[in-house]
VEXDREN-2710 file (C-alpha; in Angstrom, 1 decimal):
% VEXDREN-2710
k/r/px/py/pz
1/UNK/-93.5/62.4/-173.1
2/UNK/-93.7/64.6/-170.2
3/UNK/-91.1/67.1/-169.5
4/UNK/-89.6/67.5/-166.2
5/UNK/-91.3/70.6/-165.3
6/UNK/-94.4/68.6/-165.9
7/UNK/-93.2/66.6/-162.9
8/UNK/-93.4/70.0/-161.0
9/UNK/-96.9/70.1/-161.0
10/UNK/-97.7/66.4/-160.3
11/UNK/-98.7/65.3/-156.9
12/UNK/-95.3/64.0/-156.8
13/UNK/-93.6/67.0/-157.7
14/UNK/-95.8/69.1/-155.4
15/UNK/-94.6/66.6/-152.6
16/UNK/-90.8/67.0/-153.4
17/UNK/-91.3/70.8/-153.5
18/UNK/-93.5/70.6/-150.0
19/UNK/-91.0/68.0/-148.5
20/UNK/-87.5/70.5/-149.6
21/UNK/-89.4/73.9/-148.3
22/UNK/-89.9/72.1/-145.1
23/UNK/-85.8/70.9/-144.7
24/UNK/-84.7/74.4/-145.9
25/UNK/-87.4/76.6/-144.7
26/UNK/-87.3/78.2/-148.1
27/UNK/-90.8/79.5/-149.2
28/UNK/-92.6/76.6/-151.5
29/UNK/-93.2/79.4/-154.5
30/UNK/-89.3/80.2/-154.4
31/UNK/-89.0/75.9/-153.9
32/UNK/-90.5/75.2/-157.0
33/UNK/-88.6/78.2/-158.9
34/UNK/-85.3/77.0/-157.7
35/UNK/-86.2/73.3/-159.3
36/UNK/-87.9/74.5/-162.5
37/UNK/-84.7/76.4/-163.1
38/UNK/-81.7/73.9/-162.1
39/UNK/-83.4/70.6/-162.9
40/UNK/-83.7/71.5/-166.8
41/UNK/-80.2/72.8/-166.5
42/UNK/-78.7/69.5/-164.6
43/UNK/-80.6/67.4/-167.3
44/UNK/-79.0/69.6/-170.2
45/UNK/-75.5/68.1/-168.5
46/UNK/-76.7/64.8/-168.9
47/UNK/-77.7/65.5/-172.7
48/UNK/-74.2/67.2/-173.1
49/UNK/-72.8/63.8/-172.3
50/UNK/-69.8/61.7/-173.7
51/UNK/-71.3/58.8/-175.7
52/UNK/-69.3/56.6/-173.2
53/UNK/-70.9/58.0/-169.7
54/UNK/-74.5/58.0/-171.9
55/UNK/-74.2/53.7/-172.2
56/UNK/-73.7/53.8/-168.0
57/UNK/-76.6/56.5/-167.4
58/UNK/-78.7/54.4/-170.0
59/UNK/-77.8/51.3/-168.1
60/UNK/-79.1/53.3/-164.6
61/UNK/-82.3/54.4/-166.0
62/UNK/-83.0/50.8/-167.0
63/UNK/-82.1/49.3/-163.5
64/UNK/-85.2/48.4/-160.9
65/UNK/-83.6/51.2/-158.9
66/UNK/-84.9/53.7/-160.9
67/UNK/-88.0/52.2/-162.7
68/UNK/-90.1/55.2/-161.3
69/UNK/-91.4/53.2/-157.8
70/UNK/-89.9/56.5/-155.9
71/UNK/-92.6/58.8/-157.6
72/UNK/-94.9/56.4/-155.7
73/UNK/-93.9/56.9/-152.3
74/UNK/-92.1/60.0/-152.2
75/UNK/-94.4/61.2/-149.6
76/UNK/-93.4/58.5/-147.2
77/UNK/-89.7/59.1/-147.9
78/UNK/-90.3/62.6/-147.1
79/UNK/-92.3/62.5/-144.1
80/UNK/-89.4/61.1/-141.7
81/UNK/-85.7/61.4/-142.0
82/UNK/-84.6/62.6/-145.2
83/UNK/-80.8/62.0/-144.8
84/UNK/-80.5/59.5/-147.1
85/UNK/-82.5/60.5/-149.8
86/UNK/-80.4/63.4/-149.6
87/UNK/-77.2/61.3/-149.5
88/UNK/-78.0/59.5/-152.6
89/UNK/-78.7/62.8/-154.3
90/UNK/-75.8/64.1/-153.5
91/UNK/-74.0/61.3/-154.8
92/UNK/-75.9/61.5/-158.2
93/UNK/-75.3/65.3/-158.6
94/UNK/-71.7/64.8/-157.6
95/UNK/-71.6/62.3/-160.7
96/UNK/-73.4/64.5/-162.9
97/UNK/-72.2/67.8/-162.0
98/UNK/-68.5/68.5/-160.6
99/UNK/-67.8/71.3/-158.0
100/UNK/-67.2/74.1/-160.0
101/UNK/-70.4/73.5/-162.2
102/UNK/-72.6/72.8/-158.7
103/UNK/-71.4/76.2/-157.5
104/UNK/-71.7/77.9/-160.9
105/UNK/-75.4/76.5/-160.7
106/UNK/-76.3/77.3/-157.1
107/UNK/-74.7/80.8/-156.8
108/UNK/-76.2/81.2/-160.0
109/UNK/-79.8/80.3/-159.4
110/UNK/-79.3/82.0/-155.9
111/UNK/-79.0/85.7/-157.5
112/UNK/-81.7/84.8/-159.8
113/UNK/-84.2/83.7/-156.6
114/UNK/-82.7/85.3/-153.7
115/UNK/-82.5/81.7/-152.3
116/UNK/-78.9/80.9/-150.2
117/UNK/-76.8/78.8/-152.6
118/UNK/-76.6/75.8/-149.4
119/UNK/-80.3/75.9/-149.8
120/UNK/-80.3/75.6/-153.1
121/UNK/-78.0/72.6/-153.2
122/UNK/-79.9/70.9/-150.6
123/UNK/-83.2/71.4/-152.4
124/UNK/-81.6/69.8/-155.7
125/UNK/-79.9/67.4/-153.7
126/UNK/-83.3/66.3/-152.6
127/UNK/-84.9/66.2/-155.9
128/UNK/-82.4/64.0/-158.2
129/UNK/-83.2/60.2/-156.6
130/UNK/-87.1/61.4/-158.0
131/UNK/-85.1/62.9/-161.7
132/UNK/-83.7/59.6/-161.9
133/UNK/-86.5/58.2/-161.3
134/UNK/-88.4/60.1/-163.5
135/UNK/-86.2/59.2/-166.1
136/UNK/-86.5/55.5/-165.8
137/UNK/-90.0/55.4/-165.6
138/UNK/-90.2/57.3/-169.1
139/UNK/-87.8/54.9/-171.1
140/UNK/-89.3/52.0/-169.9
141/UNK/-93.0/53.3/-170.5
142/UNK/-91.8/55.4/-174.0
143/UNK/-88.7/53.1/-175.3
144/UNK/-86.9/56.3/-176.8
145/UNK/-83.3/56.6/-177.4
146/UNK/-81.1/58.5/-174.5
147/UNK/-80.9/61.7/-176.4
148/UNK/-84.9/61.8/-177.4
149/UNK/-85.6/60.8/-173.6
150/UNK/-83.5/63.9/-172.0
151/UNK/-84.1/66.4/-174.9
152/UNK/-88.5/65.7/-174.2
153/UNK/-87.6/65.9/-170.4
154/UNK/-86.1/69.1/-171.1
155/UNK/-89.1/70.8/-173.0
156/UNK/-87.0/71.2/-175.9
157/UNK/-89.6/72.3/-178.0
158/UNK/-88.7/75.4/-179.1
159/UNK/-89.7/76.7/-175.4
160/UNK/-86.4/76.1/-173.4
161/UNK/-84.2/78.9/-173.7
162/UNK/-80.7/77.3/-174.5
163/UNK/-78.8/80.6/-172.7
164/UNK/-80.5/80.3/-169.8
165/UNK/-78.8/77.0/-169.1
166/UNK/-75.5/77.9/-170.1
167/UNK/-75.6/80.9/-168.0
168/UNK/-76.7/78.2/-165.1
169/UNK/-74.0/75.8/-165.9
170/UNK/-70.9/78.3/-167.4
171/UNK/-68.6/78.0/-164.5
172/UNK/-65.8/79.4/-166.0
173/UNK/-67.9/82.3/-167.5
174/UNK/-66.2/82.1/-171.1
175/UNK/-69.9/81.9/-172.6
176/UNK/-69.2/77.8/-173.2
177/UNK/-71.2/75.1/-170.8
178/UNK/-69.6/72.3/-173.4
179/UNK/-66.1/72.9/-172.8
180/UNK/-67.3/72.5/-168.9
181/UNK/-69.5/69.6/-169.3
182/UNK/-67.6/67.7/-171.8
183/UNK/-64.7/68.3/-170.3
184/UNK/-64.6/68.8/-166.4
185/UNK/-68.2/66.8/-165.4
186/UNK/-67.7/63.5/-167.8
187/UNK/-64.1/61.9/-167.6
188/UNK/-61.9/65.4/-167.6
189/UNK/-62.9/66.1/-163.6
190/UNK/-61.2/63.5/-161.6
191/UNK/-62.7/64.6/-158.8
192/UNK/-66.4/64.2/-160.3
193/UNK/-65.3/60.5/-161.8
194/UNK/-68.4/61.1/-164.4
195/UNK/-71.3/59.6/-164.9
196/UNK/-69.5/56.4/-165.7
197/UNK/-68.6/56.4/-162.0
198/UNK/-71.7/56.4/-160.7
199/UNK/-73.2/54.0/-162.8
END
């Protein structure tokens, strides 16, 4: 299975990247760093998942909503208004990811790129309807189980440095991205609702 940086350097992903440097007027190169580096990290939240928010994200990827069709005409939802692809991201990411881990992931990535962390939430904002997507169209093509499915879409091949996420997704800095994704993105963060929630 392809990985999600894979994506990247599809005519897809070159399309998200071209269609988020244009909203934010963020350089393409830094574009594309800025998703290599958080979409790993937001998919490493999925994988750190209760087994009880997994059944609802498993249930999303295998709805006709995100069966892959967006990868297909990403370039027309990018050419025009982009509000609401950037709605529904937002909404996904607010699922997957609660405040404090958005922040700890955009100031984050932001002293890593030099990239403004409102940028940087709007580029990733703009990229998760085509995640989802991405997602979908790999179960339904490769028929693996949740945890194979994220852990391939990571790279987790011995390549993906596990610190590098953590440091992305530690909001509370105590060196532990579990205690905040178990705990404050999937049921213990009323605000974020989980990914139950959303799906």
């Amino acid at each position: 299975m392809s990985s999600i940086l894979d994506l990247l350097k599809t005519t897809a992903g070159q399309e998200l990247i071209a269609g988020a440097s244009e909203e934010t007027g963020v350089s393409k190169e830094k574009t594309g760093s800025v998703l290599s580096m958080a979409l790993p990290a937001i998919l490493g939240a999925m994988k750190g998942n209760s087994s009880g928010s997994q059944e609802g994200l498993e249930k999303a990827l295998n709805s006709s909503e995100h069966n892959g069709s967006i990868l297909n005409n990403l370039g027309g939802l990018l050419s025009g208004d982009k509000s609401e692809l950037l709605n529904k991201g937002g909404s996904i990411l607010g699922h997957v990811l609660g405040g404090s881990q958005q922040n700890a992931l955009t100031q984050n990535i932001s002293k890593m790129t030099g990239v403004d962390s409102s940028s940087i939430a709007k580029i990733i904002k703009m990229a998760m309807p085509v995640v989802m997507g991405f997602l979908g169209k790999q179960k339904q093509e490769g028929g693996a189980n949740l945890s194979s499915l994220l852990g391939s879409a990571m790279g987790t091949s011995g390549k993906q440095d596990g610190s590098m996420l953590n440091a992305l997704l530690d909001a509370d800095g105590d060196g532990s991205v579990m205690d905040d994704v178990v705990g404050k993105l999937f049921g213990g963060d009323k605000k974020g609702g989980g990914l139950g929630g959303l799906f």
